[in-house]
C-alpha positions in Angstrom: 92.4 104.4 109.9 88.6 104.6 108.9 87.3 106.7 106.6 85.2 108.2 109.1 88.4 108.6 111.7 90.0 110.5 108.4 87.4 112.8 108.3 87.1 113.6 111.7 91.0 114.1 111.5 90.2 116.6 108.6 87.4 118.2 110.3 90.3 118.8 112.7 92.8 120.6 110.5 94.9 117.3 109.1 95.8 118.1 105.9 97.4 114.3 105.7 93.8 112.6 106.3 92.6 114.5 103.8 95.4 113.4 101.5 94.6 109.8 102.5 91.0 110.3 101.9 92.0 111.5 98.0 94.4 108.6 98.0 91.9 105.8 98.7 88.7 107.7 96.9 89.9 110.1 94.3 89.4 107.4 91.2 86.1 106.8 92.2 85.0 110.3 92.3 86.8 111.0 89.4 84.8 108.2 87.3 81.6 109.0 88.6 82.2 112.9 87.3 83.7 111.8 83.6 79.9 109.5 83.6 78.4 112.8 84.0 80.8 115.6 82.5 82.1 113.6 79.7 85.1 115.4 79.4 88.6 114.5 81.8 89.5 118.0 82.0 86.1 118.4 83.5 86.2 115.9 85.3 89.6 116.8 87.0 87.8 120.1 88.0 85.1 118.8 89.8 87.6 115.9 92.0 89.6 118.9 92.9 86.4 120.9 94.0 85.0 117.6 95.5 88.6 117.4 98.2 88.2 121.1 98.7 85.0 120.7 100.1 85.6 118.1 101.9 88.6 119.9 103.5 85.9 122.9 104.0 83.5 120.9 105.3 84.5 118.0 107.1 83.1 118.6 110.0 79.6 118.5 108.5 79.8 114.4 107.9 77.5 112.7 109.7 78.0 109.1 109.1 74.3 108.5 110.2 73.5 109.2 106.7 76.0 107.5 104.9 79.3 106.3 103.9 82.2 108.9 103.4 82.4 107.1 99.7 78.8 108.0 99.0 79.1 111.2 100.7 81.7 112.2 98.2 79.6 110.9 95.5 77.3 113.0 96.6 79.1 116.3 96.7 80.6 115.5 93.2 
C-alpha cells in the first residue's frame, strides 16, 4: 500500500500501517535527526517521538502539502 493509504489506515486506529510506515521510513528519519542532534541516543529519541506523532496525528496529513517522507522530516 501507499504511504498515504498507511496513513489513512493509521488515522484509523491500525497499529500495523503504522508499523509499516516505521518499517519503510524509520532510517531516514533517523539520519536526518543524528545530522541535527549529533548524538544516536538522541537521535533514537526523536524517531520514537517522530512514530508517536504520527500515530497521534495521522489524521492531520494532508498530502496536498507533501509527501508522508517529507512530512516526517518535517515533524522530526
Amino acid at each position: 500500500p501507499s504511504d498515504a493509504l498507511l496513513v489513512a489506515r493509521a488515522a484509523a486506529g491500525d497499529a500495523r500501517a503504522v508499523s509499516a510506515l516505521y518499517d519503510r521510513h524509520w532510517a531516514a528519519v533517523y539520519a536526518l535527526a543524528h545530522a541535527v542532534v549529533r548524538d544516536p541516543v538522541d537521535a533514537e529519541d526523536v524517531v520514537a517521538a517522530t512514530f508517536a506523532r504520527l500515530w497521534r496525528d495521522a489524521a492531520r496529513y494532508d498530502p496536498a502539502r507533501g509527501t508522508v517522507a517529507v512530512w516526517l522530516a518535517v515533524v522530526a
